[in-house]
PAZAPA-4460 file (N, C-alpha, C; in steps of 0.05 Angstrom, whole numbers, plus 32768, in hexadecimal, padded with zeros to 4 digits):
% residues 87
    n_x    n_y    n_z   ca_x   ca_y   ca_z    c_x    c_y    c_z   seq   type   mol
   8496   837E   7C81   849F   8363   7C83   84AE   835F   7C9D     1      X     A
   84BF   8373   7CA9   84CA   8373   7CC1   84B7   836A   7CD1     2      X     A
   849C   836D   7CD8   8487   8364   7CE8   8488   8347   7CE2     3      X     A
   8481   8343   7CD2   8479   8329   7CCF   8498   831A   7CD1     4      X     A
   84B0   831B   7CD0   84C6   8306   7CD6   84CD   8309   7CF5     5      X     A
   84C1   8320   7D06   84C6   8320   7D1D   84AB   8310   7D26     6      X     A
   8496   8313   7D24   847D   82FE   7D28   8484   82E9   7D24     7      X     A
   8494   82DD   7D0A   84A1   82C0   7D0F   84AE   82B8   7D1F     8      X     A
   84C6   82D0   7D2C   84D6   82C9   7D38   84CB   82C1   7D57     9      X     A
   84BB   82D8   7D5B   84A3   82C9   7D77   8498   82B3   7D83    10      X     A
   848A   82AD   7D62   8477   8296   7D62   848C   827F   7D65    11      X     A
   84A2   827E   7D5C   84B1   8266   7D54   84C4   825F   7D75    12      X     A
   84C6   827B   7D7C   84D4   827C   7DA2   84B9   8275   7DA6    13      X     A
   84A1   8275   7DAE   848A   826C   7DC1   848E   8249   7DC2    14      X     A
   8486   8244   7D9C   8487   8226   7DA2   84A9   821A   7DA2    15      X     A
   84BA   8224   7D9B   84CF   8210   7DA1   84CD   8217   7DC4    16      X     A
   84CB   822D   7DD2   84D4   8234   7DF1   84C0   8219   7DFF    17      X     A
   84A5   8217   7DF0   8495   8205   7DFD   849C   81E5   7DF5    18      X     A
   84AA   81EA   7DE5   84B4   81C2   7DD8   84D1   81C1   7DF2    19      X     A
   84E6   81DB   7DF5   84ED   81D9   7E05   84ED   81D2   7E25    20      X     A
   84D8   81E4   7E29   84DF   81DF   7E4C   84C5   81D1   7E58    21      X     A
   84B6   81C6   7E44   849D   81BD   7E4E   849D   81A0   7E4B    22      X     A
   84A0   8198   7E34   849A   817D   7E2F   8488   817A   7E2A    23      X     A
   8471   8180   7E30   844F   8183   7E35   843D   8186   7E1F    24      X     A
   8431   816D   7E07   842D   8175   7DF2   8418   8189   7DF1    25      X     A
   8401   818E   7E0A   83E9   8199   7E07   83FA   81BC   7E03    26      X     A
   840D   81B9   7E11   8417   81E2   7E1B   842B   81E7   7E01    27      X     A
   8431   81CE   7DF1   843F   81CB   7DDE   8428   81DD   7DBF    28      X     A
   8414   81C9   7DC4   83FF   81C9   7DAB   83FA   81EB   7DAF    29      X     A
   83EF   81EF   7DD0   83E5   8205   7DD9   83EF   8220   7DD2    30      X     A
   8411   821D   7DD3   8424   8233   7DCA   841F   8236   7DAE    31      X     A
   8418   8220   7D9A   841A   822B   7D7E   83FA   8231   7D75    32      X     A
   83E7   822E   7D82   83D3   8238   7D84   83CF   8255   7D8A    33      X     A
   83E0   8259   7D9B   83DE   8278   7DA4   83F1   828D   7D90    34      X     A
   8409   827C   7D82   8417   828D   7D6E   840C   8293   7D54    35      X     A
   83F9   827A   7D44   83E7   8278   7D32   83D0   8292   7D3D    36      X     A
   83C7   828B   7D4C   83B6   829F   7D54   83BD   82B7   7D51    37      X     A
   83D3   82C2   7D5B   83D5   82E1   7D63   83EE   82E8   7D47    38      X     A
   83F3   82CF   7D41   8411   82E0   7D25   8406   82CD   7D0D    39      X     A
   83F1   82BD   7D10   83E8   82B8   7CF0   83E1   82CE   7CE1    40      X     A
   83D3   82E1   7CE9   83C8   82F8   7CD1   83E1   82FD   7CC8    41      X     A
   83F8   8306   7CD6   840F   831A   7CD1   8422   8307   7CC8    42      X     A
   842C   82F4   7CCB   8442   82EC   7CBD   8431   82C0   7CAA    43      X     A
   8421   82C2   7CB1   8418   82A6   7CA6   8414   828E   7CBC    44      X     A
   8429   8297   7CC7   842A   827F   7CE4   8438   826B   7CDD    45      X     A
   8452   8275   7CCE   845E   8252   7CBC   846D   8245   7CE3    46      X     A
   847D   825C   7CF3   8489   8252   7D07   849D   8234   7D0A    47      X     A
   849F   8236   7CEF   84AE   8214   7CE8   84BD   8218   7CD0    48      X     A
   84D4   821C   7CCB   84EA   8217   7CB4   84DA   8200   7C9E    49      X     A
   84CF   81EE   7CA7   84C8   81DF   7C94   84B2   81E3   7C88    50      X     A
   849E   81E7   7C97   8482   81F7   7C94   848A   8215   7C7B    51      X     A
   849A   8223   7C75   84A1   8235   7C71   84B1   822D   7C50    52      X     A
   84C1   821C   7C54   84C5   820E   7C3C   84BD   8201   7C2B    53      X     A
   849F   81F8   7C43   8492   81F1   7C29   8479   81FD   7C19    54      X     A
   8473   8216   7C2C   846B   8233   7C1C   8478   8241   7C0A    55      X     A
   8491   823B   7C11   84A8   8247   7BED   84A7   822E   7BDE    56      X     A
   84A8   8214   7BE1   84AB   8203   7BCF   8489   8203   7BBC    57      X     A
   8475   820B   7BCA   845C   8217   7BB9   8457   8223   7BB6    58      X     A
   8469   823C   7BB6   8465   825B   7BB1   844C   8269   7BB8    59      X     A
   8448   8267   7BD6   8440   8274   7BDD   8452   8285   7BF6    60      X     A
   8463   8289   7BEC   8474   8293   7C05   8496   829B   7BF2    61      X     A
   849B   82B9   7BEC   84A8   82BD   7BDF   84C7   82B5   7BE9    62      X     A
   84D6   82BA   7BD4   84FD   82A9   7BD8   8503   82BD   7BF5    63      X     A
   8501   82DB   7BFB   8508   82E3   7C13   84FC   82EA   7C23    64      X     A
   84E4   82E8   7C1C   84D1   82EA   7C35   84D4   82C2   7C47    65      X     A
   84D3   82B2   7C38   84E4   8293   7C3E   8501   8298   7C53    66      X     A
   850B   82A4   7C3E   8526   82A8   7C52   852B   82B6   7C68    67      X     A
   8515   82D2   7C63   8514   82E4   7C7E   8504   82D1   7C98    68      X     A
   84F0   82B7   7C8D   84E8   82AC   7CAD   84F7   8297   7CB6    69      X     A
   84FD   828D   7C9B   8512   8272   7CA6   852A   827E   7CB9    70      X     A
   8535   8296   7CB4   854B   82A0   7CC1   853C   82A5   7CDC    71      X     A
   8526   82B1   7CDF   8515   82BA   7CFA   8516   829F   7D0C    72      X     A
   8509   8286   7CF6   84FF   8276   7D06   8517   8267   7D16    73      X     A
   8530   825E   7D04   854C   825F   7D10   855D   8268   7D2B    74      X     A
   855C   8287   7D2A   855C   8297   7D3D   854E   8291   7D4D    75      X     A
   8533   8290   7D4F   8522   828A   7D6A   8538   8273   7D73    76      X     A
   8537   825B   7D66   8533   8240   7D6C   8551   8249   7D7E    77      X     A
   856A   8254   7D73   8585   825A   7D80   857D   8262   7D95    78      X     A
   856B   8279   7D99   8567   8286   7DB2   8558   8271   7DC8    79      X     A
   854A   8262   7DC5   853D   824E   7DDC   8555   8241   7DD7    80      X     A
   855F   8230   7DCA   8582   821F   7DCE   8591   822B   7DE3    81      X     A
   85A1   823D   7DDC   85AE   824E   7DF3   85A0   8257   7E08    82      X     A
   858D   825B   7E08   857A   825F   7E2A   8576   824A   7E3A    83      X     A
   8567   8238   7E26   8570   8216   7E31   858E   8212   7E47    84      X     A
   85A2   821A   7E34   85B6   8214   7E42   85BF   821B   7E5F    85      X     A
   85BD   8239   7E5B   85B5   8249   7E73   85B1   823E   7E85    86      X     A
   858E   8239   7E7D   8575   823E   7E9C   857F   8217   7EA6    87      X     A
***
């Protein structure tokens, strides 16, 4: 399961980094294309807290395996915030 909440945590830095510094919906779409692609087998590709909630709210997505991506996907999103600030 460690694989797969660090694959969230990836996928979820690709597209928030690209909602961040791009603006650009095509490199936008394009980033979650490429995380679906390469971390759908391994973690589902939820890459969205909400997306993710609403795989536990239809049980297809267990109470901590929910909480282990929502926390991933979180973390990403902090980590592009504070880089933001930064760069």
């Amino acid at each position: 399961m460690i694989t797969a909440v660090f694959v969230e945590f990836l996928g979820t830095l690709l597209l928030i980094g690209a909602v961040a510094f791009s603006h650009n919906p095509l490199l936008i779409v394009a980033a979650l294309a490429t995380a679906i692609t390469f971390g759908g087998k391994i973690s589902g590709g939820h890459f969205n807290p909400a997306i993710t909630a609403y795989s536990f709210m239809v049980g297809k997505t267990s109470q901590s395996r929910a909480l282990s991506y929502a926390g991933a996907q979180l973390s990403a999103a902090l980590v592009i915030g504070l880089l933001s600030k930064v760069i």
